[in-house]
C-alpha positions as CSV (number, residue, x, y, z in Angstrom):
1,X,88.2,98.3,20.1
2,X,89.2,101.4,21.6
3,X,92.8,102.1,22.8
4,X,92.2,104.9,24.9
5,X,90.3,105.8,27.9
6,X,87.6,108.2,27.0
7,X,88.6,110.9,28.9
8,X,91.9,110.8,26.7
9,X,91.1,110.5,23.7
10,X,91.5,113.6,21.6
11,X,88.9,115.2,19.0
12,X,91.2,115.7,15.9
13,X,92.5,113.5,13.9
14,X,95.7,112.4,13.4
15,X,96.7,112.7,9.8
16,X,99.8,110.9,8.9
17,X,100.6,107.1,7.5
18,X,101.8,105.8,11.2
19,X,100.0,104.3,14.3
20,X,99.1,106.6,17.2
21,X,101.8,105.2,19.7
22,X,104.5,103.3,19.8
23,X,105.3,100.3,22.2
24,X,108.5,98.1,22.4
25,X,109.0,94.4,22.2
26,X,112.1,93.3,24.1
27,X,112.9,90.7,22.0
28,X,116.3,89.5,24.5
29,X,117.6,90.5,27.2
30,X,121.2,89.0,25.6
31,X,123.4,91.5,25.0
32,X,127.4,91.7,24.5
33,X,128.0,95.9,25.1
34,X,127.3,95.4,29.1
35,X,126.4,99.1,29.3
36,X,127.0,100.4,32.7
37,X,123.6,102.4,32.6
38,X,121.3,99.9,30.9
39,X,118.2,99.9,32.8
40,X,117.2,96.5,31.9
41,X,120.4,94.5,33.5
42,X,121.0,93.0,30.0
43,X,124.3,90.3,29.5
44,X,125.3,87.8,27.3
45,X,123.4,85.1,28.7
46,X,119.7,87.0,28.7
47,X,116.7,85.1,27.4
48,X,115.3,85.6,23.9
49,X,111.2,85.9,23.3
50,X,109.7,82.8,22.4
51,X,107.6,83.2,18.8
52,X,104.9,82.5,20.5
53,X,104.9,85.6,22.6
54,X,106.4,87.4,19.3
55,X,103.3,86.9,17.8
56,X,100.8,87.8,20.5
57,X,102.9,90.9,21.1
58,X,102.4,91.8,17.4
59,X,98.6,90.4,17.8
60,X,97.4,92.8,20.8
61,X,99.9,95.8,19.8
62,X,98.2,96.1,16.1
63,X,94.5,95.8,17.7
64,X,95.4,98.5,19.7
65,X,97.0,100.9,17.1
66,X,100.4,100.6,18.2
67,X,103.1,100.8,16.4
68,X,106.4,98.4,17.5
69,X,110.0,99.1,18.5
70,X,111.8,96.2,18.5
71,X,114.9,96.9,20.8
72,X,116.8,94.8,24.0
73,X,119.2,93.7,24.5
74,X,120.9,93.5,21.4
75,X,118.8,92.4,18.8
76,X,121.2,91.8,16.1
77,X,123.1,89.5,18.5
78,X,121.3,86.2,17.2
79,X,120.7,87.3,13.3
80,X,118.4,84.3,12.8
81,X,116.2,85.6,15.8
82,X,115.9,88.9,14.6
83,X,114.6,87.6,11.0
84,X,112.1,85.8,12.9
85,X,110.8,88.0,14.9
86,X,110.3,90.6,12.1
87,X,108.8,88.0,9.9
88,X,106.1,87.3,12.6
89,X,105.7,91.0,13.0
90,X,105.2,91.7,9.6
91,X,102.4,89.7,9.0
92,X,100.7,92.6,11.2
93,X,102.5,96.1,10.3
94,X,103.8,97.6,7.7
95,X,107.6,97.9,7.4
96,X,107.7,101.6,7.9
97,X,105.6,100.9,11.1
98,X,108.3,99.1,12.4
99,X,111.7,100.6,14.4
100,X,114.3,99.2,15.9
101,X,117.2,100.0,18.1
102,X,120.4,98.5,18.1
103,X,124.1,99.4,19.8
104,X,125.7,98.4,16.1
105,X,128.0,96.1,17.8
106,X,128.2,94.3,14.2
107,X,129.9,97.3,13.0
108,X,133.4,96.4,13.6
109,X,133.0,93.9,10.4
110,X,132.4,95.6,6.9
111,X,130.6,91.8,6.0
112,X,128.8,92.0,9.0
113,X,127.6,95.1,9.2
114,X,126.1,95.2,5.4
115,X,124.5,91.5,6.7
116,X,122.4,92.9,9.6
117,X,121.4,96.0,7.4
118,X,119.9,93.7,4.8
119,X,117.7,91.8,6.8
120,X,115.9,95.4,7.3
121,X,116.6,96.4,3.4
122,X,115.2,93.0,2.4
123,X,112.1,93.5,4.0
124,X,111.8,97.2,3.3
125,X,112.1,98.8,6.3
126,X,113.2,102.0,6.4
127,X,114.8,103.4,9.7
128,X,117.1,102.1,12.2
129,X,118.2,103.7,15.5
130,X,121.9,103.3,16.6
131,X,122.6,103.9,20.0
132,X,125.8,106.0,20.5
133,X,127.0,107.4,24.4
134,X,130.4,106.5,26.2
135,X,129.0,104.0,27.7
136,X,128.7,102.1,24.5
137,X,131.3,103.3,23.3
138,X,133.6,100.9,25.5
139,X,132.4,97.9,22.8
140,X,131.3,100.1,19.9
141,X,134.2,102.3,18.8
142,X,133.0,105.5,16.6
143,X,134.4,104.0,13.8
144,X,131.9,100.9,13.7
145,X,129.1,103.6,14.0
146,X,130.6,105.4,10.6
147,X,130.3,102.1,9.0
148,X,127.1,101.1,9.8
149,X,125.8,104.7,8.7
150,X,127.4,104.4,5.0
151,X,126.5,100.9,4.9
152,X,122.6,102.0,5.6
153,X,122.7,104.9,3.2
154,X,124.1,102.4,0.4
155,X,120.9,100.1,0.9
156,X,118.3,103.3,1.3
157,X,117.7,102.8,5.4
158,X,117.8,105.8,7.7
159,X,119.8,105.7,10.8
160,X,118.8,108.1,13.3
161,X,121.9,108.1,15.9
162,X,120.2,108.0,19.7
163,X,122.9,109.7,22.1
164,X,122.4,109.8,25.7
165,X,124.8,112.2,27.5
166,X,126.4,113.1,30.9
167,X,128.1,115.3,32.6
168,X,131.2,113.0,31.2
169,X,130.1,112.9,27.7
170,X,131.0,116.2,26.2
171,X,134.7,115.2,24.0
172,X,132.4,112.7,22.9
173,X,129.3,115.1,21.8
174,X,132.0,117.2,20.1
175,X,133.1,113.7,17.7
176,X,129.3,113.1,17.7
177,X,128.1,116.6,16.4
178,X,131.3,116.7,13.6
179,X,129.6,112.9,12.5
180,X,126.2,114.2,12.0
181,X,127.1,117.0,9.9
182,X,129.7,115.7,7.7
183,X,127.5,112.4,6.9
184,X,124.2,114.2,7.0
185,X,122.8,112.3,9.1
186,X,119.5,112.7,11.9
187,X,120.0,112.2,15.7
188,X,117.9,112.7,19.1
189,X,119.3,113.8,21.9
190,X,118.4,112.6,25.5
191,X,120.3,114.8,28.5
192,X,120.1,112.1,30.7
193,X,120.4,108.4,31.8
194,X,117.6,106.5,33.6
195,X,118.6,106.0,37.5
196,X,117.1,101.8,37.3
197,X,118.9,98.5,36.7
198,X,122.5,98.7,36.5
199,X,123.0,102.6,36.5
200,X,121.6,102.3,40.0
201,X,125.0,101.8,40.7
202,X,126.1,104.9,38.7
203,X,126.4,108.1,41.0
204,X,123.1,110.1,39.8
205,X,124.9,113.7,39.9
206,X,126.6,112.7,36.4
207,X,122.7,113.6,35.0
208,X,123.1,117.1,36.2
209,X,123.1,120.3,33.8
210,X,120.5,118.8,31.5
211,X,119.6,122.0,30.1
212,X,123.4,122.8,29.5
213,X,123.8,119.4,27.7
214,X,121.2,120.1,25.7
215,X,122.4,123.5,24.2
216,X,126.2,122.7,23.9
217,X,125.3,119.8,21.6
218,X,122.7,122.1,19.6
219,X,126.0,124.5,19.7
220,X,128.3,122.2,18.6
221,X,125.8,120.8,15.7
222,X,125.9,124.5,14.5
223,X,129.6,124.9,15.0
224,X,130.4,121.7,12.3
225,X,127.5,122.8,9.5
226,X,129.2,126.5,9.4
227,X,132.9,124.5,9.1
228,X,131.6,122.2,6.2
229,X,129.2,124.9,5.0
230,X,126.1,122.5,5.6
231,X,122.8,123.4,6.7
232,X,123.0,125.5,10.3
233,X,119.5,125.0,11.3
234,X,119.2,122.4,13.9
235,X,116.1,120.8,14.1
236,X,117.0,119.8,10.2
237,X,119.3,117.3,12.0
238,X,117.2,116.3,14.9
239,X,114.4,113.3,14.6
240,X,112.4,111.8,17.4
241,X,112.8,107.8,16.5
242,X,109.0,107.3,17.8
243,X,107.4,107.6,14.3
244,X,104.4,108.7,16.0
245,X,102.7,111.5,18.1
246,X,102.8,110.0,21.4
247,X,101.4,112.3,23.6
248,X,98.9,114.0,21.6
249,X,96.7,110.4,22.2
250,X,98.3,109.2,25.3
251,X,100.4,111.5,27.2
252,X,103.9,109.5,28.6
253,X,102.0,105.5,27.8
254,X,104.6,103.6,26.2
255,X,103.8,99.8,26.6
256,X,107.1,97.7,26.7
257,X,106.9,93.9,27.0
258,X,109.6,91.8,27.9
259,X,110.7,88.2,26.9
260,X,108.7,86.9,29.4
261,X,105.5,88.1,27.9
262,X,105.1,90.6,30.8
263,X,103.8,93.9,30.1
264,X,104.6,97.3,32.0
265,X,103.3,101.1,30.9
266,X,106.9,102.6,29.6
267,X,109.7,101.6,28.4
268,X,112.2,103.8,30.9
269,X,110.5,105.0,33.5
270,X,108.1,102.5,34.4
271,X,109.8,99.3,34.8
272,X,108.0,98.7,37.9
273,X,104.5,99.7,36.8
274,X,103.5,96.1,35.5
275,X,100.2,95.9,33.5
276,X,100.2,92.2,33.0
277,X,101.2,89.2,30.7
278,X,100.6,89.2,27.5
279,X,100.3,85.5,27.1
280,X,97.9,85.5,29.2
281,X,95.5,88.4,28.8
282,X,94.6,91.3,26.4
283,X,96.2,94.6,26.1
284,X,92.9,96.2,26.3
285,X,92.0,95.1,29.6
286,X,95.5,95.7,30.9
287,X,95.5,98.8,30.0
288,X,92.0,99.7,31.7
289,X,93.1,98.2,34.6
290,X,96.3,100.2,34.6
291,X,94.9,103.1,33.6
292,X,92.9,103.3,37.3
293,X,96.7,103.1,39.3
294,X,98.5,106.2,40.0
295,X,101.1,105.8,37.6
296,X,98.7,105.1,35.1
297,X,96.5,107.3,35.6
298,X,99.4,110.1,35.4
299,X,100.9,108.5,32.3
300,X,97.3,108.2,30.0
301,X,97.2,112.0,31.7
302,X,97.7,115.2,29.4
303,X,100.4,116.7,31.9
304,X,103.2,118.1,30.6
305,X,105.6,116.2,32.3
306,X,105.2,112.9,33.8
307,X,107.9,113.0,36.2
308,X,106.7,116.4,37.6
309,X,103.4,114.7,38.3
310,X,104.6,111.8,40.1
311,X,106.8,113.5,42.4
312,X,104.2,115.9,43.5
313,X,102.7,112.4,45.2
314,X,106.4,111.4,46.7
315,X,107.9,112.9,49.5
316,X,110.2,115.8,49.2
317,X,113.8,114.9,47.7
318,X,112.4,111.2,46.4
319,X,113.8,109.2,43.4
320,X,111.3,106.6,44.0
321,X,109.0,107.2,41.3
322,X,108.6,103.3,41.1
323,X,108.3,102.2,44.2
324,X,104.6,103.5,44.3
325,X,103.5,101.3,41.8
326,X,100.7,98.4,42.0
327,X,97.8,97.9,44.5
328,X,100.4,98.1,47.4
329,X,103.3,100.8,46.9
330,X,105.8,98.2,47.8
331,X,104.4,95.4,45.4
332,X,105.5,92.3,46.8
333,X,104.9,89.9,43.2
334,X,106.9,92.1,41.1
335,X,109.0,90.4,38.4
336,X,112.9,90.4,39.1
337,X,113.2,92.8,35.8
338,X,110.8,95.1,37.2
339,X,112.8,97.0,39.3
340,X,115.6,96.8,41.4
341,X,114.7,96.9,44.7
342,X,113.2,94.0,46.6
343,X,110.8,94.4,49.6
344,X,111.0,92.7,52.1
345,X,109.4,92.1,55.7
346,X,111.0,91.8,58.8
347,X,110.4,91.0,62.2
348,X,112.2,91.3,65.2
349,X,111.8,87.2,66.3
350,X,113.6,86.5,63.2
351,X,116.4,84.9,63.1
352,X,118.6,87.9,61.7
353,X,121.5,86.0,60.8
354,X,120.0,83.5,58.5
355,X,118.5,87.3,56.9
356,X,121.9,88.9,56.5
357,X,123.4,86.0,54.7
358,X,120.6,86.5,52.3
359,X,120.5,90.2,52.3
360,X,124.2,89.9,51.5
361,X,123.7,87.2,48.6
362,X,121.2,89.4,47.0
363,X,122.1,92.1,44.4
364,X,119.2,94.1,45.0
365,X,118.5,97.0,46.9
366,X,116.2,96.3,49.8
367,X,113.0,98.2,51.3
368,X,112.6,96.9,54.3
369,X,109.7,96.9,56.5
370,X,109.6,95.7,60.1
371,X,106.9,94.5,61.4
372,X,106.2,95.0,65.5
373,X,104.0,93.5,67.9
374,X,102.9,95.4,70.9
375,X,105.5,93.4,73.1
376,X,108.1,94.5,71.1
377,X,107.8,98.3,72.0
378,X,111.1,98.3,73.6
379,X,114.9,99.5,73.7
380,X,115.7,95.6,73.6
381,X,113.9,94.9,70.2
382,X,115.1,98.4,69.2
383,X,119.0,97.2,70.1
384,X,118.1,94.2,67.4
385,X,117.1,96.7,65.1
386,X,119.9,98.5,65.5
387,X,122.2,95.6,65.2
388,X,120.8,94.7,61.8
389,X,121.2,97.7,60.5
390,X,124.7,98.4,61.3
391,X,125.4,94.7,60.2
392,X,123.7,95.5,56.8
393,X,125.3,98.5,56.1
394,X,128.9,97.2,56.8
395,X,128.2,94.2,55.0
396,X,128.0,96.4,51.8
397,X,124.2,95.4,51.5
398,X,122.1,98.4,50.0
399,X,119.2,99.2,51.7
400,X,116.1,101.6,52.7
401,X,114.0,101.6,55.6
402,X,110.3,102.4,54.0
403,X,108.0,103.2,57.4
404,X,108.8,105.1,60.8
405,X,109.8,103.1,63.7
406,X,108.6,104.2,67.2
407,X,110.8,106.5,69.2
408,X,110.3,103.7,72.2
409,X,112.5,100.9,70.2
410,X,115.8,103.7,70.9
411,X,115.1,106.5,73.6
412,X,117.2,109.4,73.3
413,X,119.3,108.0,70.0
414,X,116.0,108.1,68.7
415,X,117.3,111.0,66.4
416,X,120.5,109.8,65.5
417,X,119.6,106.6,64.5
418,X,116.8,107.8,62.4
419,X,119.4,110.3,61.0
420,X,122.3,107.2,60.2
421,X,119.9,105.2,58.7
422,X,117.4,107.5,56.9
423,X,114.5,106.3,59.1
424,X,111.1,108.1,58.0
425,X,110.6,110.3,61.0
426,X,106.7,111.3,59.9
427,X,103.8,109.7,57.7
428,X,105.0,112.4,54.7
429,X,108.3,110.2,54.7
430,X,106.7,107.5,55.1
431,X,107.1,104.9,51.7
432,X,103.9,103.2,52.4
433,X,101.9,106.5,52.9
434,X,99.2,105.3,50.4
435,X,98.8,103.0,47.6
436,X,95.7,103.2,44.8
437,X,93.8,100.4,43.9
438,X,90.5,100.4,41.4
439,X,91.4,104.5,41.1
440,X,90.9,105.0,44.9
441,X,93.5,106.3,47.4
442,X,94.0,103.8,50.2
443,X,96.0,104.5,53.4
444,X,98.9,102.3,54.6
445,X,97.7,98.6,56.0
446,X,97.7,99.8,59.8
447,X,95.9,102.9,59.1
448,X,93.6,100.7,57.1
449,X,90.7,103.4,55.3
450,X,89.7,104.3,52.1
451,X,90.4,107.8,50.7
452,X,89.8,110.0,48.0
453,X,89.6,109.1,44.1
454,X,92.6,109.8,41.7
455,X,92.1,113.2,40.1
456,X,90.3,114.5,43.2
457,X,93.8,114.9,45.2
458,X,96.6,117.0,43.5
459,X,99.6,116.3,45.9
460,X,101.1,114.1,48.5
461,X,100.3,116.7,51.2
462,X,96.5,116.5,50.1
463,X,96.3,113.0,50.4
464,X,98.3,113.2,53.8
465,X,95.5,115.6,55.2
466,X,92.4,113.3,54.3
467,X,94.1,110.4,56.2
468,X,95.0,112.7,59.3
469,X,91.5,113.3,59.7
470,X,90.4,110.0,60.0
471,X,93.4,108.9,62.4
472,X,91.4,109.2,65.7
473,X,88.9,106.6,64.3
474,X,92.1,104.3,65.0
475,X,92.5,103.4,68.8
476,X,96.4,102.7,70.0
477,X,97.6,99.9,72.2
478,X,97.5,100.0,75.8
479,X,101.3,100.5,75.9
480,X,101.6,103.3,73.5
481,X,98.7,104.6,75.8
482,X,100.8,105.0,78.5
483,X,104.2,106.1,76.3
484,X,105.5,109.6,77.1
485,X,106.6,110.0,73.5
486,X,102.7,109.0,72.8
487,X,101.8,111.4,75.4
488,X,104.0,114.4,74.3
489,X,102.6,113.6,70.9
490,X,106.0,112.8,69.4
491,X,104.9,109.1,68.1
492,X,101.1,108.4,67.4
493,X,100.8,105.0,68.6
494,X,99.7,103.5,65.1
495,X,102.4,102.7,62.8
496,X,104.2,99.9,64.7
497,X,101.1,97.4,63.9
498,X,101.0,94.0,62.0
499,X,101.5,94.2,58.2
500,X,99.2,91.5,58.6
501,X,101.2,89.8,55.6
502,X,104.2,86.4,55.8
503,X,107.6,87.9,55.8
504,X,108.8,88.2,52.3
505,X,111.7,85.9,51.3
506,X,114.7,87.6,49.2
507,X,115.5,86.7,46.0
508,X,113.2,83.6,46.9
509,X,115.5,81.8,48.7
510,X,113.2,79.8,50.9
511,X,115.7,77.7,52.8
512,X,117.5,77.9,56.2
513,X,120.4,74.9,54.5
514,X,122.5,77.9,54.0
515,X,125.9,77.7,55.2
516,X,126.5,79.9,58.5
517,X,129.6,81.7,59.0
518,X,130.0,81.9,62.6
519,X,129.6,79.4,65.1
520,X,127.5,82.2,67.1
521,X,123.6,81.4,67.0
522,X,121.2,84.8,66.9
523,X,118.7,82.2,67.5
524,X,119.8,82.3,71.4
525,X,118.9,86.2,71.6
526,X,118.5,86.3,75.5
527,X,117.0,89.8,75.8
528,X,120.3,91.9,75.9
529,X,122.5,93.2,73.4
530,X,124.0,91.0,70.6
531,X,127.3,90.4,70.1
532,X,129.3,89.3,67.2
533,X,132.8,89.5,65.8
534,X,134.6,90.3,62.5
535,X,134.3,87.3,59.9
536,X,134.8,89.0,56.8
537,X,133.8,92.2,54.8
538,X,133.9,90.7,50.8
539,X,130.9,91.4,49.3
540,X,131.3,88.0,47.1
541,X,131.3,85.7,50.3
542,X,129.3,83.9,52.1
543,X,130.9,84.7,55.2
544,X,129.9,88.2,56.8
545,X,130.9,91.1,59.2
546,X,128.7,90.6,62.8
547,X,129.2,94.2,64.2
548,X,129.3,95.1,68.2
549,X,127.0,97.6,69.2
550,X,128.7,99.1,72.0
């Protein structure tokens, strides 16, 4: 069975002892380091992989010439586990088709670190990747890294160190580059954390000055081999941990699957991009289907740089590369390790208060859509709207509006509303633009037509174009009809309509049994504005802050 899509697949051949790609196998989501950046969200108490799914990850990953990266979590937090695991894998790959990535959190212990390194040295593997960056470094002191690297020499196992830097990282890149020369020993070098999970809380401008990164630590590599008269040529020290040429057969493809058995198409950037289960269904066909989605389709792709790519289809200043993901941008049956946003629907006639107790309770960011009716094209639902928003906000809850709202709901604050809450003012803004299903552009639900087929469209703004040209086939309400902002052409009478979809719940909580913190109802909402009073501001609480909007 073919891996690749035709179109991808290359004419030479690849001439070396390891698979074409590599794919990680989450075997936990338990880990004891609680990184600040860790994209996945891992603590002590996440879930280990089942055997079960071990062995259909090793099944499906060796039919489809993938080579596996067992990583986590920690995976030498439950040393019987690990053994496990690799046994299971074994019986499919080779040991020197096998990596794995660990933060060396055994190091501290000279008993415990030559125990972990055995379990690899017994079953001849032949590299190991030790995660080293200050954020690690909070649990895993330098000195425990040291260890583990003369312990691995002594057995005959590689240790390649895996540093991800910052704009705060550079006292430690100077201890780092001093520790690669005087033990000899191979590292790769990433200028950047990912912006998902947990370092969505980290401020993003810490990632800035890649390039700068990048050359001080080549510097500083240089600066050590002249001191201890080593070996001054860099790339001598540097080593990619993927054993194989990745994007050479499949451009930016890197299948990671989770505990859970589910399946997405990298192992950084496209947490959100799901493929599928693996318990359930083959690679092969998950990765067909994938391949005709717009992150897919980009990632199988020969372009340079994935990233590039995506935000050419994502308005102007986006980070978002995930939330344009699965047959609808905003995919409503995403996974909770998928990403961290949640969307959600709202509608005006809900009852807001029961919402903010769960917005609040919920440690995702939300996209939020609200959903209008024509009799809701008014300053009195747009005061409701308003009220949420400022109630959100000052109840700490992170949030992002993903379609326009009509000027109608707010008048003349039209623009500084839009401007306090990051309202998309234009379909180019808009989140839910387009999504691709079956490798076909599709416009947003009230829109509702087909456009043109991946490949054919190069940008955002080419996609945008296609769709205005088929807007007068749509036919507004009789009340946008009459509008003045409809009429000046400042709001085109469309987006407002139903998302034809059930609200989605947060965090599925499904109840109304929740306890209420203020003996106001917003159930009573009597068509002016609502008023509320100051309960309490702590993010931890139940209890919430009910703003006036004067």
């Amino acid at each position: 069975m073919q891996l690749l899509p035709a179109r991808f697949r290359p004419e030479q051949k690849m001439v070396n002892v390891f698979k074409k790609l590599d794919g990680d196998l989450l075997i936990t989501e338990a880990c004891p380091v609680d990184c600040e950046f860790c994209i996945y969200s891992c603590n002590t108490a996440g879930t280990w992989m089942p055997q079960h799914t071990m062995r259909r990850v090793a099944e499906e990953y060796t039919k489809n010439d993938i080579g596996i990266r067992i990583c986590g979590g920690e995976p030498f937090f439950n040393f019987k586990k690990l053994e496990e695991c690799l046994d299971i894998v074994l019986e499919y790959q080779k040991p020197h088709e096998i990596l794995i990535i660990t933060s060396a959190v055994f190091g501290a212990s000279e008993r415990k670190t030559s125990d972990a390194i055995k379990i690899l040295s017994d079953r001849k593997m032949d590299t190991m990747v030790v995660s080293c960056d200050r954020f690690h470094l909070k649990t895993v002191p330098l000195s425990s890294i040291i260890r583990t690297i003369d312990e691995a020499k002594k057995q005959g196992i590689k240790i390649i160190l895996r540093i991800t830097s910052d704009q705060e990282s550079y006292s430690l890149m100077d201890e780092l580059a001093e520790i690669i020369v005087r033990h000899n020993v191979k590292f790769e070098f990433h200028d950047g954390f990912g912006t998902y999970g947990r370092a969505e809380l980290l401020d993003n401008a810490l990632n800035a000055e890649r390039i700068k990164r990048t050359e001080y630590m080549h510097n500083k590599v240089q600066e050590f081999a002249a001191k201890y008269n080593a070996e001054t040529n860099v790339s001598s020290y540097e080593e990619q941990s993927p054993k194989r040429s990745q994007r050479k057969f499949a451009g930016w493809f890197f299948p990671t699957t989770f505990p859970n058995g589910n399946v997405y198409g990298h192992s950084e950037c496209g947490k959100a991009s799901l493929m599928g289960n693996i318990n359930n269904e083959s690679l092969s066909l998950m990765i067909e289907r994938f391949s005709k989605t717009l992150p897919g389709y980009i990632l199988w792709s020969e372009k340079r740089d994935f990233f590039d790519e995506m935000r050419k289809f994502l308005p102007r200043d986006s980070s978002d590369l995930f939330d344009y993901c699965r047959d609808h941008p905003l995919y409503e049956k995403t996974p909770k390790e998928a990403i961290g946003r949640e969307h959600v629907v709202v509608r005006v006639y809900d009852d807001f208060h029961e919402f903010l107790i769960k917005a609040k309770l919920s440690a995702r960011e939300l996209l939020i859509t609200f959903e209008l009716r024509e009799e809701d094209l008014n300053l009195v639902a747009g005061n409701r709207i308003r009220w949420l928003l400022q109630a959100l906000r000052q109840n700490g809850v992170r949030f992002k509006i993903c379609r326009t709202l009509p000027r109608c709901l707010f008048g003349a604050d039209y623009n500084k509303i839009a401007e306090t809450f990051k309202i998309p003012r234009n379909c180019y803004e808009c989140s839910e633009l387009f999504s691709v299903k079956d490798g076909q552009f599709r416009s947003c639900k009230p829109l509702g037509k087909t456009g043109p087929k991946l490949g054919e469209v190069e940008n955002r703004n080419q996609v945008l174009e296609i769709f205005n040209k088929k807007r007068h086939e749509s036919e507004p309400c009789e009340t946008c009809k009459s509008c003045k902002y409809f009429k000046r052409k400042l709001c085109d009478g469309i987006c407002f309509r139903l998302y034809d979809s059930k609200p989605i719940e947060i965090g599925g909580l499904q109840n109304s049994d929740m306890p209420l913190s203020n003996e106001e109802s917003f159930n009573s909402f009597n068509g002016s504005l609502i008023k509320g009073k100051i309960i309490s501001n702590d993010k931890n609480s139940n209890r919430i802050f009910l703003p006036v909007i004067q």
